[in-house]
DOTORMI-586648 format. One line per 3 residues: number of its first residue (from 1); their letters; for each residue x, y, z of C-alpha. Coordinates in nm, 4 decimals. Example, Ala and Ser with C-alpha at 12.3 -4.5 7.8 and 13.67 -1.06 7.14 Angstrom:
<rs>
1 = AS = 1.2300,-0.4500,0.7800 | 1.3670,-0.1060,0.7140
</rs>
This chain:
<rs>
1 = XXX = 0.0000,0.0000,0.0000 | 0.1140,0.3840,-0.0766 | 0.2830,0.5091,0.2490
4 = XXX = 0.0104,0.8176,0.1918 | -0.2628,0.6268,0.1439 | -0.1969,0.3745,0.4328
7 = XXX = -0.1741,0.7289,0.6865 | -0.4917,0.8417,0.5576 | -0.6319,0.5053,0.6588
10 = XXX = -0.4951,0.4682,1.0078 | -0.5896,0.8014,1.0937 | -0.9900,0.8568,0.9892
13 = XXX = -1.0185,0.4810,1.0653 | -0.8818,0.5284,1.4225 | -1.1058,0.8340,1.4347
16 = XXX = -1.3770,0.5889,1.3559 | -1.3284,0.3571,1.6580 | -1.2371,0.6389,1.9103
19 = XXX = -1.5445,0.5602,2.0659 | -1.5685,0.1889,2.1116 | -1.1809,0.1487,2.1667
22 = XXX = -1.1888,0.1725,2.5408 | -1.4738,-0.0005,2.6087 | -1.3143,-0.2939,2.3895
25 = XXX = -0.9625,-0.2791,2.4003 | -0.8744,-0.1586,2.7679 | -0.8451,-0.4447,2.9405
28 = XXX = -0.7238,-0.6509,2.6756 | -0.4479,-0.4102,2.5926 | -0.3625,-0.3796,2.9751
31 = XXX = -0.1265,-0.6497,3.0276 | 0.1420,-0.4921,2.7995 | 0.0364,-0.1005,2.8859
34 = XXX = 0.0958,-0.2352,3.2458 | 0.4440,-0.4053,3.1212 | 0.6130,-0.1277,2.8806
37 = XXX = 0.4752,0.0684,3.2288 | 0.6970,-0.1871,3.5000 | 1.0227,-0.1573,3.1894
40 = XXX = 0.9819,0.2217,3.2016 | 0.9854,0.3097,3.5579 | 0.8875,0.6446,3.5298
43 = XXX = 1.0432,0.8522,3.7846 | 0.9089,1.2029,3.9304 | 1.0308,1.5324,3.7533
46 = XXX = 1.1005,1.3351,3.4178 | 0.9831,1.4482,3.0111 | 0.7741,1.2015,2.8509
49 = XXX = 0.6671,1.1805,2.5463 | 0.4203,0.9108,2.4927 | 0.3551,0.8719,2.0631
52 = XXX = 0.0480,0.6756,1.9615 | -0.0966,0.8082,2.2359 | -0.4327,0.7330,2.1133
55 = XXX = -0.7197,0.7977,2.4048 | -0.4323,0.8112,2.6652 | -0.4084,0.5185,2.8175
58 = XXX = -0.0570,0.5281,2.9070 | -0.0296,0.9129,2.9344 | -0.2627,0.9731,3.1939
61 = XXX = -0.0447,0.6272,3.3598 | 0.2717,0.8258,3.3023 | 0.1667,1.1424,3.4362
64 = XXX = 0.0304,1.0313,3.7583 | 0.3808,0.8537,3.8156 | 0.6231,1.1657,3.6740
67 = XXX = 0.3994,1.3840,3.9026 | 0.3700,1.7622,3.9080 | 0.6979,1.8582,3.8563
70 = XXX = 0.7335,1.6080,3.5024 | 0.5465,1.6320,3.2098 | 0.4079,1.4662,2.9340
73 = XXX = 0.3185,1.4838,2.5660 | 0.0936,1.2648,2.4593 | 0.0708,1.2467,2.0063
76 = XXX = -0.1352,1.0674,1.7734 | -0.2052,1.0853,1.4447 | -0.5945,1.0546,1.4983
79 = XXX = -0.7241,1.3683,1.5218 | -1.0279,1.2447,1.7514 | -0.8299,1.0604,1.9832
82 = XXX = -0.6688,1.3266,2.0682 | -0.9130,1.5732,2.0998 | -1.0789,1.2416,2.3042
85 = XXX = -0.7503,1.2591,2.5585 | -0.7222,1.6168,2.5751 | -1.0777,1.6513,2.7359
88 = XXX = -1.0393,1.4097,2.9454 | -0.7278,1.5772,3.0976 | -0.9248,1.8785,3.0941
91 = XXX = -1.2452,1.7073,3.2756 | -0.9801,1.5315,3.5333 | -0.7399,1.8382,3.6383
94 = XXX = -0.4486,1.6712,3.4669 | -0.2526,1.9946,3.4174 | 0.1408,1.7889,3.2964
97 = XXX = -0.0011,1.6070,2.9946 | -0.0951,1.7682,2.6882 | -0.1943,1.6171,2.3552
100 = XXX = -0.1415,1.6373,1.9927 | -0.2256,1.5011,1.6613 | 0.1262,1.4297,1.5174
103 = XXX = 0.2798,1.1917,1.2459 | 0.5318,0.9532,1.4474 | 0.7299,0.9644,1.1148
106 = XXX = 0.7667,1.3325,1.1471 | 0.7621,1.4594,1.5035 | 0.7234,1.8660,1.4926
109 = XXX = 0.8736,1.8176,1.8395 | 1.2696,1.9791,1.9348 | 1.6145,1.7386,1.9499
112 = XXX = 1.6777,1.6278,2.2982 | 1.3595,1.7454,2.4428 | 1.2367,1.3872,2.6767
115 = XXX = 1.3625,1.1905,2.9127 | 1.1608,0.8806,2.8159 | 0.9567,0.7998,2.4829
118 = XXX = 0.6556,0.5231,2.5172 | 0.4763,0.3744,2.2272 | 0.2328,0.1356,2.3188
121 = XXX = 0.1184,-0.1043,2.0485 | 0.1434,0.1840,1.7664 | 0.4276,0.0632,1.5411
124 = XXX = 0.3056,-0.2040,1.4148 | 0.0697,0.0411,1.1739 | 0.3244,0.2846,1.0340
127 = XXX = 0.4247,0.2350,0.6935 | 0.7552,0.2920,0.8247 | 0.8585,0.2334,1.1577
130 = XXX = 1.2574,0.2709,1.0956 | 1.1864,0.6168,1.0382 | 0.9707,0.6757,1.3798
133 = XXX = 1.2269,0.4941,1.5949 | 1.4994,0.7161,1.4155 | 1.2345,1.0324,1.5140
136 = XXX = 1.1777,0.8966,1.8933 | 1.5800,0.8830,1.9327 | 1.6268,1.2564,1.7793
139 = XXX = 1.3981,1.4001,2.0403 | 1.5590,1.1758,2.3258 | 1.8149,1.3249,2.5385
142 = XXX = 2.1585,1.1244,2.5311 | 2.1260,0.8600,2.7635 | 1.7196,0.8689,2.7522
145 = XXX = 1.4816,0.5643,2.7919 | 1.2676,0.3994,2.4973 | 1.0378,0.1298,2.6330
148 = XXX = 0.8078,0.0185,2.3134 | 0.5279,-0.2997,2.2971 | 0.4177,-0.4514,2.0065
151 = XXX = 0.1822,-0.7173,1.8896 | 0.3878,-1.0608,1.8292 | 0.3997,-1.3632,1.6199
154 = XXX = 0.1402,-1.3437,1.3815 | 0.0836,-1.7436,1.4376 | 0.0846,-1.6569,1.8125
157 = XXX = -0.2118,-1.4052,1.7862 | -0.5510,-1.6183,1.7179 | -0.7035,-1.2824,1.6197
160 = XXX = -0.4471,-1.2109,1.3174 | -0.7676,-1.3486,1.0413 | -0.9447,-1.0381,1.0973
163 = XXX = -0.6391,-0.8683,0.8154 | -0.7190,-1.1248,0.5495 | -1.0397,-1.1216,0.6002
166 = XXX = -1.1200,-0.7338,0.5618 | -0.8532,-0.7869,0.2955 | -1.0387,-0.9676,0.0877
169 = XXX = -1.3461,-0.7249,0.0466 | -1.0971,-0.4234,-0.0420 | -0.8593,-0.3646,-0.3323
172 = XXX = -0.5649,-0.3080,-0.1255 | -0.4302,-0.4038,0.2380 | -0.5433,-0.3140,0.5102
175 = XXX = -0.2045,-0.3445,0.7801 | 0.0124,-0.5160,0.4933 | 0.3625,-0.5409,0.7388
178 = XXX = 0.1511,-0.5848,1.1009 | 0.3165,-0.8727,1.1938 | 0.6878,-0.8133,1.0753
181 = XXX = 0.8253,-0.6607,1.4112 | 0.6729,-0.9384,1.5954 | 0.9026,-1.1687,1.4296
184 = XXX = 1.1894,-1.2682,1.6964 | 1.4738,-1.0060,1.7313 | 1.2806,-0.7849,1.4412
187 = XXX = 1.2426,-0.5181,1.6785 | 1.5276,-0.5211,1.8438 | 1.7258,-0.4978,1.5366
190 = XXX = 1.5103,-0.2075,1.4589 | 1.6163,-0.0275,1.7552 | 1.9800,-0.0890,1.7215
193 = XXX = 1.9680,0.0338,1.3747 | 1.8276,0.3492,1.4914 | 2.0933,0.4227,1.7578
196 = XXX = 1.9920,0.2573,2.0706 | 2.1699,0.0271,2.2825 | 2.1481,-0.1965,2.6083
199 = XXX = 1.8175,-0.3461,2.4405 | 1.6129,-0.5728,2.6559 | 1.3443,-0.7806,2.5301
202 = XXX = 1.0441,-0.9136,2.6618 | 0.8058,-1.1736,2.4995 | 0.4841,-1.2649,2.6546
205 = XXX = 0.1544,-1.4702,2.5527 | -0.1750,-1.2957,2.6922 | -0.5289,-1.3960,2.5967
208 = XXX = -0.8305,-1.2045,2.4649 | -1.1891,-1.2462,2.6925 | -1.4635,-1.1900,2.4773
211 = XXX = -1.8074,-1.2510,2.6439 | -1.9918,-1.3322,2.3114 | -1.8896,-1.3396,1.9526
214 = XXX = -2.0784,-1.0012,1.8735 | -1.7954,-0.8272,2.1496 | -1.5223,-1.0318,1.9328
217 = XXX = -1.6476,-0.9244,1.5897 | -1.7215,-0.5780,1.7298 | -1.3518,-0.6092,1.9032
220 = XXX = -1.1869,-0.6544,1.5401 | -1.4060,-0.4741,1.3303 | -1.5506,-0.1765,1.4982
223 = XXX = -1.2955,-0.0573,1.7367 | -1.0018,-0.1438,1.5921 | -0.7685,-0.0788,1.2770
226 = XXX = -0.9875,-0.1868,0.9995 | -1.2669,0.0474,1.1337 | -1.2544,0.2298,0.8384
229 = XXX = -1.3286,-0.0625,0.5900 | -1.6268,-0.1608,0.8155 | -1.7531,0.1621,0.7982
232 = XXX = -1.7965,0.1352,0.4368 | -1.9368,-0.2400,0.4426 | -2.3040,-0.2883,0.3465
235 = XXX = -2.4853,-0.5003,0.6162 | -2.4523,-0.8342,0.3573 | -2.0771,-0.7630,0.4007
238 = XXX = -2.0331,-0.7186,0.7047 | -2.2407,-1.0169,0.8078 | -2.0132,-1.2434,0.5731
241 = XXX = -1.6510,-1.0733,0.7083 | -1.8232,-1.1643,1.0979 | -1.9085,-1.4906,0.9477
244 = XXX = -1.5900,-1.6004,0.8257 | -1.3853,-1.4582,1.1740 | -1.6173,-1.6491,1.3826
247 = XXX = -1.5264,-1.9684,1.1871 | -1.1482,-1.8498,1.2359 | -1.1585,-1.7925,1.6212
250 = XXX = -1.3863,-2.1276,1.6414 | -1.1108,-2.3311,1.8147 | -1.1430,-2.0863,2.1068
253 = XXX = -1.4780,-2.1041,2.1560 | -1.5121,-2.0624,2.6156 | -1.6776,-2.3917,2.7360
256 = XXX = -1.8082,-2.2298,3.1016 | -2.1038,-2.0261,3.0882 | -2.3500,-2.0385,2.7972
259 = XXX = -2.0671,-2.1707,2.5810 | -2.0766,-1.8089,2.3950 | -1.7497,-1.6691,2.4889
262 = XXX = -1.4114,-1.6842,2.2839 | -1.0906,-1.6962,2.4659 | -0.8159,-1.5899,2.2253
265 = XXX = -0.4512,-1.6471,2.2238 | -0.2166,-1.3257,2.1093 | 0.1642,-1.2277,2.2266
268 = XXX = 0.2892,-0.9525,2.3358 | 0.6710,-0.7995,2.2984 | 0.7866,-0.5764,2.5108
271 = XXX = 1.1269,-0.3765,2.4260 | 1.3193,-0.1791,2.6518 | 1.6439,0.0260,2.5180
274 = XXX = 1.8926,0.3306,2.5500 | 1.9456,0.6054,2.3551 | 2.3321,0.5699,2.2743
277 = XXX = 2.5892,0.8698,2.3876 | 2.7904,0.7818,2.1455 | 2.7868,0.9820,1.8246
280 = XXX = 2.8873,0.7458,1.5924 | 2.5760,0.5007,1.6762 | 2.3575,0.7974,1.5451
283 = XXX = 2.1819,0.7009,1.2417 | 2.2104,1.1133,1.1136 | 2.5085,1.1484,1.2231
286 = X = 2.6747,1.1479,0.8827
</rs>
């Protein structure tokens, strides 16, 4: 997919699912928010930047921890999530965490400016993530923490159909490279390439609770990054796409209760790294 088209995706179709993401993802997503969390070990006073922010999860999490005297900036290139995170911080009295909509490609943000940089399950949707880890160690001082979590194995992740599926009823892909840093020591190269050292990785299998497998099609569909193809289903296509996803998350059909719940496998990695001192390790160095 063109780079520009595959932005204009991500962004109106995470506008799309702004609403339902919370109420769908939160807890599922929690495990590795509460791990890249435990890797950063935010400390009070320090600059955070937080990209793929999208309703704040982690910001609000990092703010409370770098207290009054830190900050945070929380980006995202959807434009409703956002504006989603930035009243919430006004509703709550969070007054060290502000929010923009930014391209983690191209951070308008200064060289040197944070302590720490988060990303919490964003990469995985840029149509180049090279370039964002190169942007997240420009704007970290020397010495500065990344902490990053991405999906993992595609074969480790039961809910990985929902791409070929949604796929199939468009003309081009959807999340074409999803899976690639997943792939063992992808990331980690990544990182190392962009001028970060002392990498630590951290690979971890989680499971998905769905109570019924409207929540699960709603889960993959509605509130997540092929929102924007749903949105333009008719109601014969949609009902075949939940059709053939059911079939594929069969094998994890719950057997307690009313035998209506899915329990879903997926992996989670977890990387942890440095942003080198030494000159020479920087990618624009020349």
């Amino acid at each position: 997919m063109d780079a520009k088209l595959q932005r204009r995706v991500q962004r109106y179709g995470w506008d799309l699912a702004t609403a339902d993401y919370e109420p769908l993802w939160q807890s599922q997503l929690a495990p590795a928010q509460a791990s890249l969390m435990a890797c950063a070990a935010l400390a009070p006073g320090e600059r955070v930047l937080d990209v793929a922010c999208g309703t704040g999860l982690v910001s609000f999490a990092a703010a409370r921890n770098v207290g009054p005297a830190g900050s945070v900036v929380g980006v995202d290139l959807s434009g409703q999530m956002v504006e989603a995170a930035a009243l919430r911080a006004h509703e709550g009295g969070v007054t060290n965490a502000r929010f923009a909509r930014m391209d983690a490609e191209s951070l308008a943000l200064p060289e040197a400016g944070f302590d720490v940089v988060l990303c919490a399950l964003g990469l995985m949707y840029l149509p180049d993530p090279e370039q964002a880890l190169r942007e997240m160690r420009r704007v970290l001082r020397p010495g500065g923490r990344l902490v990053l979590a991405v999906w993992g194995e595609r074969k480790r992740c039961g809910w990985s159909a929902v791409f070929e599926i949604v796929d199939a009823e468009v003309s081009s892909d959807v999340c074409p490279l999803f899976f690639r840093l997943g792939q063992p020591d992808a990331l980690a190269r990544a990182c190392a390439d962009a001028g970060f050292v002392a990498i630590e990785q951290h690979r971890f299998a989680t499971t998905l609770h769905y109570a019924s497998g409207d929540e699960a099609c709603r889960a993959a569909f509605v509130g997540g990054p092929v929102a924007l193809a749903w949105s333009r289903f008719d109601e014969a296509t949609r009902a075949r796409v939940c059709g053939r996803y059911l079939e594929a998350i069969d094998g994890w059909r719950d057997d307690g209760a009313d035998g209506n719940g899915y329990s879903v496998p997926g992996q989670f990695v977890v990387i942890s790294a440095i942003a080198s001192t030494d000159l020479s390790l920087d990618p624009d160095s020349g």
